[in-house]
Each structure stands twice: as structure tokens, then as C-alpha cells.
Short mmCIF file of the C-alpha atoms (twelve columns), coordinates in Angstrom:
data_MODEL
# 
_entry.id   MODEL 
# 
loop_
_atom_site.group_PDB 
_atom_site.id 
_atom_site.type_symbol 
_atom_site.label_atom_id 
_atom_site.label_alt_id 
_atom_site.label_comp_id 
_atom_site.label_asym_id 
_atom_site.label_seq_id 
_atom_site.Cartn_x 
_atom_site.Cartn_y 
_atom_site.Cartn_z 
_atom_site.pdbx_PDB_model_num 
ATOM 1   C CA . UNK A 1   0.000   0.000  0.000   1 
ATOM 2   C CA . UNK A 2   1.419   3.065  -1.191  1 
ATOM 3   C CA . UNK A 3   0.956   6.929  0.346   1 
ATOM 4   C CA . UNK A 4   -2.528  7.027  0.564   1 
ATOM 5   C CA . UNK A 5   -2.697  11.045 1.971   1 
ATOM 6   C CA . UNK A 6   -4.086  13.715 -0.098  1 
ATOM 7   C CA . UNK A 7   -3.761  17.272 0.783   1 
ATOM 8   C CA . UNK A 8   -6.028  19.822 -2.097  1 
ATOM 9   C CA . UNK A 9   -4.300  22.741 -2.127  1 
ATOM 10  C CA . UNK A 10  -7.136  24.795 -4.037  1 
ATOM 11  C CA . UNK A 11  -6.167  28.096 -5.493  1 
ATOM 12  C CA . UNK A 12  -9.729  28.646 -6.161  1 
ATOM 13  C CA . UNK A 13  -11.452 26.716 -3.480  1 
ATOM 14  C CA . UNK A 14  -11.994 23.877 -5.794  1 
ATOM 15  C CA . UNK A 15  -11.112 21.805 -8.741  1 
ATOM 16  C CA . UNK A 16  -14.439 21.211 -9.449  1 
ATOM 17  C CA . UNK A 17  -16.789 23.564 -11.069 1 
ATOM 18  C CA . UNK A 18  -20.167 24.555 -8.629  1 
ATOM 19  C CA . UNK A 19  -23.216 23.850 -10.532 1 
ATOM 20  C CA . UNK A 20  -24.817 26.854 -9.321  1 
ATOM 21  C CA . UNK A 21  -24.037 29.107 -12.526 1 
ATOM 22  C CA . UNK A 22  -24.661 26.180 -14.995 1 
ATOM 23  C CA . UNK A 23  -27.817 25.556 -12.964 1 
ATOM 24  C CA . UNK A 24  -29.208 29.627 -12.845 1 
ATOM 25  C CA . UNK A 25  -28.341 29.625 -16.923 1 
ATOM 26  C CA . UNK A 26  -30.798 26.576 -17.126 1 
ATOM 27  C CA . UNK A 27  -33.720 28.062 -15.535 1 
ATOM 28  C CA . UNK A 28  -32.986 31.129 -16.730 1 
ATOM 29  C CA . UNK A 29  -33.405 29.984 -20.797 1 
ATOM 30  C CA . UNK A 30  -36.173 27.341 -19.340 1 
ATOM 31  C CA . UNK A 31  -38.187 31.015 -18.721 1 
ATOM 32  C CA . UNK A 32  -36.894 32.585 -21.852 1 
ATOM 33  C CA . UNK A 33  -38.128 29.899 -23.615 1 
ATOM 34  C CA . UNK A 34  -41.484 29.801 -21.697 1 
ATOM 35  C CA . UNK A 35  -41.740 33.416 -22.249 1 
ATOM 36  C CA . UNK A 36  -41.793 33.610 -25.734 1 
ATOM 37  C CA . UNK A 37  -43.663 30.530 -26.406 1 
ATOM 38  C CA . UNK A 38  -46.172 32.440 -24.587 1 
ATOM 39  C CA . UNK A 39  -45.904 35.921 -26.224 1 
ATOM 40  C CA . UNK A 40  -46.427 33.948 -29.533 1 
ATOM 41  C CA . UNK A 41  -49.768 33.486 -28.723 1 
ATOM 42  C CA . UNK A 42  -52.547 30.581 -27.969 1 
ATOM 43  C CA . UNK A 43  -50.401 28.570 -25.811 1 
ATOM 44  C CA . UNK A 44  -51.159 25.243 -24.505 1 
ATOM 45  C CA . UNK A 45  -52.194 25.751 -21.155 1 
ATOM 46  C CA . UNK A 46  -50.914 21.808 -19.950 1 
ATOM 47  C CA . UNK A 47  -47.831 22.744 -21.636 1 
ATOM 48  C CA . UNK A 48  -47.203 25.800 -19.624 1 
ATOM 49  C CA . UNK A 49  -48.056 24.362 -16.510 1 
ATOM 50  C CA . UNK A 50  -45.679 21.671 -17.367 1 
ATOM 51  C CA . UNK A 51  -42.581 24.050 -17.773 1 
ATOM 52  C CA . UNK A 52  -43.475 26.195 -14.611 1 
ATOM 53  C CA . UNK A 53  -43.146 23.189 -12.505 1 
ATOM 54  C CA . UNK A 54  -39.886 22.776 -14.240 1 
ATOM 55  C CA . UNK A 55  -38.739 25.666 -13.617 1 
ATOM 56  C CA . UNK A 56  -39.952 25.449 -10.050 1 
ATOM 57  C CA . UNK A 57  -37.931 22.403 -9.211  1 
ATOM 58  C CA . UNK A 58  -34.952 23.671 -10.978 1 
ATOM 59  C CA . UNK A 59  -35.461 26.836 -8.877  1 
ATOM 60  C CA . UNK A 60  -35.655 24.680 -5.579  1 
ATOM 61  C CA . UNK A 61  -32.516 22.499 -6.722  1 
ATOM 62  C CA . UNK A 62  -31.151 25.602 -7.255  1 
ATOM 63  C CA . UNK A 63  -31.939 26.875 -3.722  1 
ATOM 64  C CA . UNK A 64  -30.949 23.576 -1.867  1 
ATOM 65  C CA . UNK A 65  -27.234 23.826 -3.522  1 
ATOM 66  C CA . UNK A 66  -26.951 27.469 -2.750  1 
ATOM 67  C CA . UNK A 67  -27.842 26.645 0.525   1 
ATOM 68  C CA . UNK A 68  -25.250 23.653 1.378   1 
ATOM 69  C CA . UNK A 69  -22.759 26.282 3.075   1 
ATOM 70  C CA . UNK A 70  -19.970 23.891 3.189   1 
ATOM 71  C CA . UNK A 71  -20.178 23.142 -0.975  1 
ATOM 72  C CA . UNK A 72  -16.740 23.858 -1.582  1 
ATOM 73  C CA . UNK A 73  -15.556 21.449 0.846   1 
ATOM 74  C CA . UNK A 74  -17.999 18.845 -0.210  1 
ATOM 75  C CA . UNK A 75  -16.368 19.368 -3.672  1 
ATOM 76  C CA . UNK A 76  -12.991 19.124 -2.405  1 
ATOM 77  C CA . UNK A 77  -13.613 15.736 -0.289  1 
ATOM 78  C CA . UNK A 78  -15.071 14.479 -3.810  1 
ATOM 79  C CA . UNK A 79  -11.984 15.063 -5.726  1 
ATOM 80  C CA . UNK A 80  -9.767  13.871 -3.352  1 
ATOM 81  C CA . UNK A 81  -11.634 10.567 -2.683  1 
ATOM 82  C CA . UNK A 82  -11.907 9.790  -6.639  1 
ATOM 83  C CA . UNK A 83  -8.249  11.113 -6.316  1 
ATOM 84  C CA . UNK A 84  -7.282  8.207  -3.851  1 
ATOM 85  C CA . UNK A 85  -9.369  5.508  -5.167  1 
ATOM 86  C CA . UNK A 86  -7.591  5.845  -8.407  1 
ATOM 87  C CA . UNK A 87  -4.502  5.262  -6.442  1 
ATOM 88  C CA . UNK A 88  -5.583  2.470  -4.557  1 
ATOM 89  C CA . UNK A 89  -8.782  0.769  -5.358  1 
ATOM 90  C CA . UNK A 90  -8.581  -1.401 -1.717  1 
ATOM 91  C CA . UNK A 91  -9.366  2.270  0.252   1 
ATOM 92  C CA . UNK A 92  -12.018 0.962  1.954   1 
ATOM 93  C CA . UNK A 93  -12.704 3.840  4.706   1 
ATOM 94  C CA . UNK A 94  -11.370 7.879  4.685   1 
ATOM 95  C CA . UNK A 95  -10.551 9.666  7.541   1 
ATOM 96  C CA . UNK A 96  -10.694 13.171 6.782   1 
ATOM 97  C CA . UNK A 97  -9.912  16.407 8.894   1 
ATOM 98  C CA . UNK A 98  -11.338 19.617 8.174   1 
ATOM 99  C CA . UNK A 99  -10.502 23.001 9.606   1 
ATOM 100 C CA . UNK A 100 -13.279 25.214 9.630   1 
ATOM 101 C CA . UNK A 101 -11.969 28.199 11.312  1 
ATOM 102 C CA . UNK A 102 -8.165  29.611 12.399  1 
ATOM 103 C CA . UNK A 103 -7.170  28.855 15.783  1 
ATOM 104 C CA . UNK A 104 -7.788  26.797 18.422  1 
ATOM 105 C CA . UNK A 105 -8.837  23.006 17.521  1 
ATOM 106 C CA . UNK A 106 -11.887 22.175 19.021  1 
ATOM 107 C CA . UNK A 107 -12.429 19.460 16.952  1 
ATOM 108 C CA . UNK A 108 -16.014 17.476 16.466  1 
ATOM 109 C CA . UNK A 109 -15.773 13.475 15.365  1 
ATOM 110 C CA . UNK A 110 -18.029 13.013 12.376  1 
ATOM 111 C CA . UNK A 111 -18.553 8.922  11.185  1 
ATOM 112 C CA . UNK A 112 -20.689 8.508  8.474   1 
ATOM 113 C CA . UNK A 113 -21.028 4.228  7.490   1 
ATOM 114 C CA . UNK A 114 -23.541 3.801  5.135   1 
ATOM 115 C CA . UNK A 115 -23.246 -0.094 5.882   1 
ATOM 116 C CA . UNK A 116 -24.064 0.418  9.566   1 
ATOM 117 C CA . UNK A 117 -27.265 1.341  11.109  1 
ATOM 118 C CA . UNK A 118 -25.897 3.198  14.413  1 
ATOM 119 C CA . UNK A 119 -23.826 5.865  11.785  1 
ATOM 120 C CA . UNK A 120 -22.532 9.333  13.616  1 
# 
């Protein structure tokens, strides 16, 4: 077994790209496109319907995500895991550390096992 440690060292918080942006461009054209199907004139009134609640669940996955303060951690403990798995495929259990805040460590344990019903 080889070094199995990963330290990110993001420059801009994260490798990976939030979906937030790509997400807000999506509803965004999903009303546009509403919009002026509308403006044309006799629309389908099932098929409107059908877009707003679209757009409404694209707005609340939108809002759930923007909400997930910790997102750019979550991203980095995502790369970092598909990072070491692609070192070593046996990695059966991470222990990560995450500072939060400067100074003093008071430090909470978090243990998350999907497999086990007593988890945290």
C-alpha cells in the first residue's frame, strides 16, 4: 500500500466547477423559452403548466445547492476521494480532517457508514 494522503491545495477553493451558474443559466433559458412561447400566442395551457413546474424544481434544486454552506468542501472531499481511489482501489474507509476556522482546535468526530445502522 502506497501513500494514501491527499492534501487539495485549491487556489480557487476547488477543482471542481459549482453547478450553481450552470444551474441559474438553465432556468434562466427554461423562462426565456417559456416566455416567448407564450408571447407567440394561444399557448397550450398543460404545456405551460408543465414548464413552470420545471422551472420550479430547478429553482428549488437551485436553492438547496446554494444553501449547502460547506459546498466547496464537499467538492474538495469528492476530488480527493476519486483522487485516492484511483490510487488504490482497496481504500475501503477515509478519515478526513477539516478546519473550519483559524485557531484553536476544538475538533467534532463526524462517522458517516452507510453499511451500519448506528452511523454518527
Amino acid at each position: 500500500m502506497g501513500n494514501n494522503n491527499y492534501t487539495p491545495v485549491p487556489q480557487n477553493h476547488t477543482s471542481k466547477i459549482s453547478p450553481l451558474p450552470l444551474l441559474d443559466e438553465m432556468i434562466r433559458d427554461h423562462e426565456i423559452s417559456l416566455r416567448y412561447y407564450i408571447e407567440k400566442g394561444n399557448p397550450n395551457e398543460s404545456y405551460v403548466r408543465k414548464q413552470n413546474d420545471t422551472i420550479s424544481k430547478l429553482c428549488t434544486v437551485y436553492n438547496f445547492i446554494e444553501d449547502l454552506t460547506h459546498l466547496e468542501y464537499y467538492l474538495l472531499i469528492e476530488d480527493a476521494i476519486n483522487t485516492l481511489l484511483r490510487k488504490d482501489s482497496e481504500i475501503s474507509v477515509f478519515n478526513i480532517e477539516i478546519k473550519v476556522k483559524k485557531g484553536f482546535e476544538n475538533i467534532a468526530k463526524i462517522t458517516l457508514n452507510p453499511f451500519d445502522n448506528e452511523a454518527i
